[in-house]
KEVODREN-846923 format. One line per 8 residues: for each residue x, y, z negated of C-alpha. Coordinates in steps of 0.5 Angstrom, whole numbers, plus 500, padded with zeros to 3 digits. Example, Ala and Ser with C-alpha at 12.3 -4.5 7.8 and 13.67 -1.06 7.14 Angstrom:
2
525:491:484 ~ 527:498:486 .
END
This chain:
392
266:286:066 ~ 261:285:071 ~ 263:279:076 ~ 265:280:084 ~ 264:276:090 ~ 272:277:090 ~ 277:279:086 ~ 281:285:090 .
288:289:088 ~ 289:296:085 ~ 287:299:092 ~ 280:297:092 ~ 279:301:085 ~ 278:308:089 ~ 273:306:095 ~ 276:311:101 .
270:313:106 ~ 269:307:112 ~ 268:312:118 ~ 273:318:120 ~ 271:324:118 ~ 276:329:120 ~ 276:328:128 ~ 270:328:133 .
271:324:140 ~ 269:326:147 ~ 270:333:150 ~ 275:337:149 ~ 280:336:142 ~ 284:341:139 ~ 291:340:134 ~ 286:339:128 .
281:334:131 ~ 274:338:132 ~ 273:340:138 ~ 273:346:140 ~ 268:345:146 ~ 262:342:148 ~ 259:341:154 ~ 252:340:151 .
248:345:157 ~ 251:338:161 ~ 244:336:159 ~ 240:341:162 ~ 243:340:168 ~ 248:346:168 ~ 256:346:168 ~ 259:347:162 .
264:354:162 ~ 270:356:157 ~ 267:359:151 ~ 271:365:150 ~ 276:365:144 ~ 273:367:138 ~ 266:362:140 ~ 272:357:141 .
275:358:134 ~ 267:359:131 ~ 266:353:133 ~ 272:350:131 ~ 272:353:124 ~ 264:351:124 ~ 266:344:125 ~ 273:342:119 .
267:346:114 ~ 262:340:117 ~ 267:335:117 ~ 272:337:110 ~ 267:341:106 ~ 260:338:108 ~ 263:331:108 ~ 258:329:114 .
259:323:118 ~ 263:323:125 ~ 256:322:129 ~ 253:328:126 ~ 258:333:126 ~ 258:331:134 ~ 250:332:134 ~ 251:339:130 .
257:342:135 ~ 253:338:141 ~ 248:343:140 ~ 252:349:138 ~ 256:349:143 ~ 250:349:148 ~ 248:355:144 ~ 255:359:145 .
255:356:152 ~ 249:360:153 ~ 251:367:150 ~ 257:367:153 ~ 253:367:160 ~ 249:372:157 ~ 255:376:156 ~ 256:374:148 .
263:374:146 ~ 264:374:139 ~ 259:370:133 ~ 259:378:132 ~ 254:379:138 ~ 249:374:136 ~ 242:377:134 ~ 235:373:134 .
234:375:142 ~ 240:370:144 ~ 237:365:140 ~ 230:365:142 ~ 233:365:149 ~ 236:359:148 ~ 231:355:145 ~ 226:358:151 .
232:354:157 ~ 232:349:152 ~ 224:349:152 ~ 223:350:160 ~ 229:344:162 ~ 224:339:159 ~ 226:338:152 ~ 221:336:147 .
219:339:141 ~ 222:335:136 ~ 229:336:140 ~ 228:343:139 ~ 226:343:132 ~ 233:339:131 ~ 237:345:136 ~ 234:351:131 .
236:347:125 ~ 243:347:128 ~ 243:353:130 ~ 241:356:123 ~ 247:352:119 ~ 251:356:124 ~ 249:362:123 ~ 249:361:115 .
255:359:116 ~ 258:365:121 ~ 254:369:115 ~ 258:366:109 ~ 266:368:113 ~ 263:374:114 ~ 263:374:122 ~ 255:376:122 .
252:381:119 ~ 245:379:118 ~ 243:372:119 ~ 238:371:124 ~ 238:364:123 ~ 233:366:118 ~ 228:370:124 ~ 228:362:128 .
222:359:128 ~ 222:351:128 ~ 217:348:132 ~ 211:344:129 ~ 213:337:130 ~ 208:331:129 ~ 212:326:125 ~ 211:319:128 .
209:313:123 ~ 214:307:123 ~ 211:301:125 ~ 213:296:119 ~ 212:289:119 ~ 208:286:114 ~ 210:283:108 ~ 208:275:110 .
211:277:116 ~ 217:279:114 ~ 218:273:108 ~ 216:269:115 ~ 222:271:120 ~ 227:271:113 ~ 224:263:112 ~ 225:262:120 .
233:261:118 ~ 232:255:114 ~ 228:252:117 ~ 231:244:120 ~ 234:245:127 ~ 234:253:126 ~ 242:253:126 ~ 247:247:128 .
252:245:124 ~ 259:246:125 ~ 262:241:129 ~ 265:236:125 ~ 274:236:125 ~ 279:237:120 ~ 278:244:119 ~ 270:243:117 .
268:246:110 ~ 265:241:105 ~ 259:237:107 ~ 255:239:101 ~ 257:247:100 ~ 253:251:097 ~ 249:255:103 ~ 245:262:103 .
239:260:100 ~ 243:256:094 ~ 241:249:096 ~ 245:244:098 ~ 248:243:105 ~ 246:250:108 ~ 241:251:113 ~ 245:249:118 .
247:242:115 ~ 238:242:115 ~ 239:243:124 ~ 244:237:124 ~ 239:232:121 ~ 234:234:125 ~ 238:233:131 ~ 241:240:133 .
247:240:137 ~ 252:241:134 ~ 255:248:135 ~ 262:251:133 ~ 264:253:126 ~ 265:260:129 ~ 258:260:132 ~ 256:257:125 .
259:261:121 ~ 256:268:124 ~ 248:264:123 ~ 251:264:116 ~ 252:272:116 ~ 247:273:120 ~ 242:271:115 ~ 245:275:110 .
244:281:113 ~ 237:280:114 ~ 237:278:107 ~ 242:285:105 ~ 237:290:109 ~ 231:288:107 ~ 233:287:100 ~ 235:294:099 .
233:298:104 ~ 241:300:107 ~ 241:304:113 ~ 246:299:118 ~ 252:304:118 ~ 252:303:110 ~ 251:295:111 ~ 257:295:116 .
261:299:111 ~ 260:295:105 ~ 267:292:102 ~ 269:286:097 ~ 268:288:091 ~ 262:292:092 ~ 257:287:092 ~ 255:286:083 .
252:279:083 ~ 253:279:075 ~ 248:286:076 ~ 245:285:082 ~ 247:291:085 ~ 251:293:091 ~ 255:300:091 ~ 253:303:098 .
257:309:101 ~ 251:313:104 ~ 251:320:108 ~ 256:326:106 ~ 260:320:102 ~ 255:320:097 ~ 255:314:093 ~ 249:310:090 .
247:304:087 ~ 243:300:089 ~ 239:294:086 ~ 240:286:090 ~ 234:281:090 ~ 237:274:088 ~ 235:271:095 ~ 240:276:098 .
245:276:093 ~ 245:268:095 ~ 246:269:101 ~ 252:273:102 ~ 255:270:096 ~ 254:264:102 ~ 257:267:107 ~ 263:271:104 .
265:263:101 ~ 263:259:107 ~ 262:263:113 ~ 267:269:112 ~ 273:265:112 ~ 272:262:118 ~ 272:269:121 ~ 276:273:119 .
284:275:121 ~ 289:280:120 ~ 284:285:122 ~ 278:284:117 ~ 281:288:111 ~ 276:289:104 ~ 270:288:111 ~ 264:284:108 .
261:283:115 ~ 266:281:120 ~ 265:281:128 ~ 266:275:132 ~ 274:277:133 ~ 275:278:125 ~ 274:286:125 ~ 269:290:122 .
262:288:123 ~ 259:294:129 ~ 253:297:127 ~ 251:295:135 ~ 252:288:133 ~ 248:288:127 ~ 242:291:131 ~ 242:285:136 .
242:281:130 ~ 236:284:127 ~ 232:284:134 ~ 234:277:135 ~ 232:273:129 ~ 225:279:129 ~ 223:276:136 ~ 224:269:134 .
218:270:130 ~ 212:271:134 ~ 207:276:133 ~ 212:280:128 ~ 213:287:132 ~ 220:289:134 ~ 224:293:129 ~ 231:293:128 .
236:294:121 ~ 232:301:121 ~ 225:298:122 ~ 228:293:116 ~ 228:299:111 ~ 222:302:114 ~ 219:296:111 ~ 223:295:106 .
220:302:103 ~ 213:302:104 ~ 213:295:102 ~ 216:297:094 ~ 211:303:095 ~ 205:297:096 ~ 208:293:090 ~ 208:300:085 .
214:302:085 ~ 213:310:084 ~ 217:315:090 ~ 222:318:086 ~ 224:310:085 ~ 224:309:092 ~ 227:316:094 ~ 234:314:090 .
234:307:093 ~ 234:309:099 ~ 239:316:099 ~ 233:321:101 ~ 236:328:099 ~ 229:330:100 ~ 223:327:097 ~ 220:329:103 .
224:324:107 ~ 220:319:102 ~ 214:321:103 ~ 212:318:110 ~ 212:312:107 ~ 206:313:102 ~ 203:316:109 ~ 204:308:112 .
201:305:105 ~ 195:310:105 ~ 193:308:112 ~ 193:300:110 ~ 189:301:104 ~ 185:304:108 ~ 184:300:113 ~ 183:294:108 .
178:299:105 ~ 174:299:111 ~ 175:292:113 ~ 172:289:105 ~ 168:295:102 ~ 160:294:105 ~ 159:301:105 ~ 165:303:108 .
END
């Protein structure tokens, strides 16, 4: 049987989701935990008026099917009523009173307020979405007859390239941490771990005991330990490419070091496996032996990551941390955990990893959602092209 950073209980055999899927927080709140209404015409500047009993009830159904029977995240369960809401908001001003009464000119009317109030065309493409999942939706319980959903249209979006660092560049802000004098030991006292613990890079004494003989001020062993987690979420969202709320979300016993995989909890609760570099693997085994014990309390459960109070590691938190240790690395563009599996995908492109590999390592339903990446390789090879070839 494969080896585990820990050993956990009987528990921990059935995963259960990290995120709440069945309540959405802010607006107004019925008895089954999906709202019922959302002020999403707050945007345009307009004042958001109760929707009538059967949009009320189509929105709220529209929100148990996203959260129960599609398995989506909290987020966007309240991205998609947010923009359902404000469509049903504006057919009920127009004198809508049932999903019956929806046809194709109430929706391009809505789209062309959205439009007129100044959104952009990707805010709008993403509206038209939502409003044909619901349609569908509508369609599929029989409250609709034909859809017209199928008649929007979406506006053309132009897809902006992810700024990626560079390969050196990122072996540069991983190799900072361990630099002599980038972290302080912890100060010394009866609770202090062994002077010749093993740290995050495997070696002997850690990166922080290196700060210490540089003559780093010595810092506390809570500020200590999060350097130790820290690294170890550089190390884990370049490696594998992970979005930071499936970082966050990571319990004991998912990490494999005998394999080298970590088992990831992905959107609509679709788990993947997903392969581990050994510097990545050190790292977390680092802190989860090392850093985690200091952290943790009565709250942190089966949490790899903890936060500074012994809870679950924020994604917020996670985000400072990825900007911190990128801007102390001069000349690196600022990026954050998702700029990491940005680089992380063009760089396994530019390594010849083929895109259906790429797609499963990082949950793309869609290969298309892959296929922005070879756009971001393609342009460095032919930047390198024009700069080496003589008649380029």
């Amino acid at each position: 049987m494969a080896s585990h950073v820990f050993q956990t209980g009987p528990a921990e055999a059935t995963r259960a989701p990290t995120r709440a899927r069945t309540r959405v927080e802010g607006g107004t709140v019925s008895h089954t935990g999906v709202m019922t209404r959302l002020l999403g015409s707050r945007a345009a500047g307009l004042t958001a008026v109760p929707l009538p009993p059967r949009l009320a009830s189509a929105l709220d159904g529209f929100g148990r099917h996203l959260a129960a029977e599609r398995g989506l995240s909290t987020h966007t369960v309240r991205a998609y009523l947010g923009d359902v809401g404000s469509l049903l908001e504006h057919a009920s001003r127009i004198g809508v009173g049932s999903p019956g009464d929806l046809d194709i000119g109430v929706l391009r009317g809505w789209l062309a307020d959205q439009h007129a109030t100044g959104h952009a065309r990707a805010t709008l493409a993403r509206r038209a979405a939502a409003a044909r999942t619901f349609t569908a939706f509508a369609c599929a319980r029989g409250w609709l007859g034909p859809d017209p959903g199928v008649l929007l249209g979406t506006p053309k979006t132009r897809r902006r390239l992810p700024e990626v660092p560079r390969q050196d560049q990122m072996a540069a802000v991983l190799a900072a941490a361990g630099r002599p004098g980038a972290a302080a030991a912890p100060h010394p006292g009866p609770s202090a771990g062994p002077p010749g613990a093993a740290g995050p890079d495997g070696a002997a004494g850690t990166a922080a005991v290196a700060g210490a003989a540089g003559g780093a001020a010595a810092v506390s062993r809570p500020e200590w330990a999060m350097g130790l987690r820290d690294t170890a979420i550089m190390e884990l969202l370049y490696a594998t490419g992970i979005r930071v709320s499936e970082l966050c979300g990571l319990d004991i016993g998912d990490l494999d070091q005998e394999r080298r995989t970590v088992r990831v909890l992905g959107k609509g609760s679709r788990e993947r496996t997903v392969p581990v570099g050994l510097p990545a693997v050190r790292a977390v085994i680092g802190w989860c032996r090392d850093g985690r014990p200091v952290l943790a309390g009565p709250g942190s459960a089966h949490a790899i990551f903890l936060g500074a109070r012994g809870g679950r590691l924020d994604p917020r938190t996670a985000r400072r941390v990825v900007h911190a240790r990128i801007a102390a690395v001069p000349s690196v563009p600022d990026v954050g955990p998702h700029g990491l599996r940005h680089a992380a995908a063009t760089h396994l492109l530019e390594g010849g990893a083929d895109l259906r590999s790429v797609q499963e390592i990082l949950g793309h339903t869609s290969i298309a959602s892959t296929q922005i990446y070879t756009h971001v390789s393609i342009e460095r090879l032919e930047s390198a092209y024009r700069q080496a070839h003589p008649r380029a």
